[in-house]
C-alpha positions as CSV (number, residue, x, y, z in Angstrom):
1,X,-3.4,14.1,33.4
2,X,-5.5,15.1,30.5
3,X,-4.2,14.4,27.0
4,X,-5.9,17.4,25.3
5,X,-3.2,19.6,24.5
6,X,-3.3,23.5,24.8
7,X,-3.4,24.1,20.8
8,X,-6.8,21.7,20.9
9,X,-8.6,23.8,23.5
10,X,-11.2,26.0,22.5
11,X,-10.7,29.4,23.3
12,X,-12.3,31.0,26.4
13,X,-15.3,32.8,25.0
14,X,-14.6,37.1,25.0
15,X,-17.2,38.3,28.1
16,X,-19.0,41.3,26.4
17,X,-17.5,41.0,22.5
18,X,-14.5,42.8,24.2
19,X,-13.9,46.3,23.4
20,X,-15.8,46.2,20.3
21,X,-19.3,46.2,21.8
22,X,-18.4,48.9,23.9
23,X,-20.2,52.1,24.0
24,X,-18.1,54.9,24.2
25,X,-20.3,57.9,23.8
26,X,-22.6,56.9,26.7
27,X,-20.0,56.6,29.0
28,X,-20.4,59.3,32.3
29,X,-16.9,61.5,32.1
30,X,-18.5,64.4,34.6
31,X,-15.8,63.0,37.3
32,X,-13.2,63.5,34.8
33,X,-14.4,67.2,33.1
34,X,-14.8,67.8,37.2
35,X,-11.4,67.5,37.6
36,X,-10.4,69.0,34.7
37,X,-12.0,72.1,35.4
38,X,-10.4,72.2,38.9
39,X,-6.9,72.7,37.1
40,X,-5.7,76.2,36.4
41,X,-3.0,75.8,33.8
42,X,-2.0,79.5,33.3
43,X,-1.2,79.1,37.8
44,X,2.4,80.4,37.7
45,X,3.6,77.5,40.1
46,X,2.0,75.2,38.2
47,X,3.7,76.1,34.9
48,X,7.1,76.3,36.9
49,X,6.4,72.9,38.1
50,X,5.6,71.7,34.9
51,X,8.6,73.1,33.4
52,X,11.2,71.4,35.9
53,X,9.1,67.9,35.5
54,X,9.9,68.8,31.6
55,X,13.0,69.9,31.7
56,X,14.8,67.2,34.2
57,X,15.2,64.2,32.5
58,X,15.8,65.9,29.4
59,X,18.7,67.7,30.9
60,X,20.1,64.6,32.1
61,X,19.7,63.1,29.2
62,X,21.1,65.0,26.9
63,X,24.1,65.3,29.4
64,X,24.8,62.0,29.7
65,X,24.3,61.7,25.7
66,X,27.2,64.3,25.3
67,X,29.2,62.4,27.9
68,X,29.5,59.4,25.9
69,X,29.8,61.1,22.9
70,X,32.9,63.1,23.7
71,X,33.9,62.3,27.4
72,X,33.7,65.9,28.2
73,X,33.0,65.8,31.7
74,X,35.4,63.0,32.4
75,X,38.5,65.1,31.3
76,X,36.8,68.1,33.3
77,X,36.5,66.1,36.4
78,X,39.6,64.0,36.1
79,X,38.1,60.5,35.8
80,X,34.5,59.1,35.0
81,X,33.9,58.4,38.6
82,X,33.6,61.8,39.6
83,X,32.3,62.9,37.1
84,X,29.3,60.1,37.4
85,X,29.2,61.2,41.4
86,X,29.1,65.0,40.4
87,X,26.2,64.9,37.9
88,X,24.5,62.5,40.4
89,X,24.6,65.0,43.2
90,X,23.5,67.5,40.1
91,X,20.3,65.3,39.3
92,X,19.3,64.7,43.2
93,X,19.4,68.2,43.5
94,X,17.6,69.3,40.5
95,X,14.9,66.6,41.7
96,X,14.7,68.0,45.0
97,X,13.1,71.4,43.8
98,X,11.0,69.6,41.0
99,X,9.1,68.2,44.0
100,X,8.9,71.5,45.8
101,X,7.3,72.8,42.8
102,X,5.0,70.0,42.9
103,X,4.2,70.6,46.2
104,X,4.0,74.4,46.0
105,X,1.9,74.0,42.7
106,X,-0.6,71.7,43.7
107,X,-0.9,73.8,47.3
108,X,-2.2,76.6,44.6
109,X,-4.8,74.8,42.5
110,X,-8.2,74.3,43.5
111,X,-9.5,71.6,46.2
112,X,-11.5,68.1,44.8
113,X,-14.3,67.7,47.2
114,X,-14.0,63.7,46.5
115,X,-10.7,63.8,48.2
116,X,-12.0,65.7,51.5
117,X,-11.8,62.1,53.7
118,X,-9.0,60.8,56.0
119,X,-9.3,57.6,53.2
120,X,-7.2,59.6,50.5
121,X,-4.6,60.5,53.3
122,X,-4.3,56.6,53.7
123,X,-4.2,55.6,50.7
124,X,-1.7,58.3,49.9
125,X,0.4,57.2,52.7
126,X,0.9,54.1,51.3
127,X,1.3,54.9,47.8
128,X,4.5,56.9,48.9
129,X,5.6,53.7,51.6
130,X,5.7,51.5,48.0
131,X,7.1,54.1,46.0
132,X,10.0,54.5,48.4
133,X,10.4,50.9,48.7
134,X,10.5,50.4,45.3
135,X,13.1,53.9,44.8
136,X,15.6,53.1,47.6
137,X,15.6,49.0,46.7
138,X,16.4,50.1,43.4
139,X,19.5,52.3,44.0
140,X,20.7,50.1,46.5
141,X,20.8,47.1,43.9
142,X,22.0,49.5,41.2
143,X,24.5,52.0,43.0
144,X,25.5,55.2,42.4
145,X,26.5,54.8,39.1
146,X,24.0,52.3,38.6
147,X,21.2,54.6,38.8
148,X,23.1,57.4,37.7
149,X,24.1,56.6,34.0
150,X,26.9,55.2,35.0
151,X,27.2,53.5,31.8
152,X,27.3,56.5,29.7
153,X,30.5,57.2,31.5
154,X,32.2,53.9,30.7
155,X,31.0,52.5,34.0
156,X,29.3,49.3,33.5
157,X,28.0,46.4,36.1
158,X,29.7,43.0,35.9
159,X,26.2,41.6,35.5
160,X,22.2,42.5,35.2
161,X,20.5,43.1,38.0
162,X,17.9,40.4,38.4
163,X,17.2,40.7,42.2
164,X,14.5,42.6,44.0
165,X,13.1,44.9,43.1
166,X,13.7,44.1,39.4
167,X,12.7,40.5,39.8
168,X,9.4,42.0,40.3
169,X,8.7,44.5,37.6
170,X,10.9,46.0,34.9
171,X,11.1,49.8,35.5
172,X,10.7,50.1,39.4
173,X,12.2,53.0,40.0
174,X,10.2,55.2,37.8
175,X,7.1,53.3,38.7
176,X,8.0,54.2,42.4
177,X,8.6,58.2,41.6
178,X,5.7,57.8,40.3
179,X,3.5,56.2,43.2
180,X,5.6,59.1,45.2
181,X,4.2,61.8,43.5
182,X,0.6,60.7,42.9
183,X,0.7,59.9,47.0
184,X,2.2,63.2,47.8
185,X,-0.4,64.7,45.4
186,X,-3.0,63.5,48.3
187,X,-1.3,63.8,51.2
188,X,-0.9,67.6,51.2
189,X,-4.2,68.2,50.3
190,X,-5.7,66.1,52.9
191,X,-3.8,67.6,55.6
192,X,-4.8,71.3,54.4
193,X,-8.3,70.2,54.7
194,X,-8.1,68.6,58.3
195,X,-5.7,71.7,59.5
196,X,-8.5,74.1,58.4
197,X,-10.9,72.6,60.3
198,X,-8.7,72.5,62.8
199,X,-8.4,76.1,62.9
200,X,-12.3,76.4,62.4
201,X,-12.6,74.3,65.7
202,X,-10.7,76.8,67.6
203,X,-12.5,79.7,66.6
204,X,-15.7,78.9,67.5
């Protein structure tokens, strides 16, 4: 074993100057301003869709805040446990329409012709198989009142959760929404382009 200790080492040299050296102005953002231009922000679904990704974690949020301020829905329920369980069912639903708005939105914006391959269907398809890994591992190491601010009722676990997933990342359960919703964002719009030509086929 080497005596050189880590302090005597000489750094690894920075492969381009780092960030520094970087020219920013020639960079080529024609994918980007492409995409850009595909999105119609004044689309009423998308602005509904917008508004429920907005307004759900805010609700919930300042909710649960009032909950622990003043144990209001504990009295109204009769005991923090329902009440935990009734603004769980509260949130699931409210999160069930945020993704149909997702779903309905992005149905009405304009198609990427990047994404027209069975590739992006794949790849989408396995973005949502992590996602949902990641989601339902999380809630069934949390709970109920685990994932659904139990705490702000009163309701606290005996001990942090260390096991999987949260051995493996820190936040897993809003990194897996979020591999949901960027896979469902390609799924859909794969499957409208192969049942077009689908329906092409036929009428010829």
């Amino acid at each position: 074993m080497s005596g050189e200790s880590l302090l005597d080492r000489k750094p690894a040299p920075d492969c381009c100057g780092g960030f520094n050296n970087l020219e920013f102005s020639q960079m080529d953002v024609s994918v980007l301003w492409e995409l850009w231009s595909l999105v119609d922000l004044t689309e009423p679904r998308f602005c509904v869709a917008v508004i429920a990704i907005i307004f759900n974690p805010f609700f919930w949020n300042v909710v649960a805040r009032w909950e622990h301020r003043t144990r209001g829905l504990t009295r109204l329920f009769g005991g923090p446990y329902v009440a935990c369980y009734s603004l769980a069912v509260l949130i699931l639903l409210l999160n069930v329409y945020r993704s149909h708005s997702v779903t309905v939105a992005m149905k009405g914006q304009s198609r990427w012709d990047l994404l027209e391959n069975l590739q992006v269907y794949y790849a989408g398809a396995a973005l949502m198989a992590v996602g949902s890994l990641l989601v339902i591992s999380s809630f069934l190491a949390l709970g109920v009142t685990g994932t659904f601010l139990g705490d702000y009722f009163g309701i606290l676990m005996d001990q942090k959760v260390t096991g999987f997933p949260f051995n493996v990342m820190d936040n897993p359960m809003y990194w897996g929404s979020t591999a949901n919703y960027l896979g469902l964002a390609l799924i859909p719009f794969t499957q409208e382009i192969y049942r077009q030509r689908s329906q092409r086929c036929k009428h010829k």
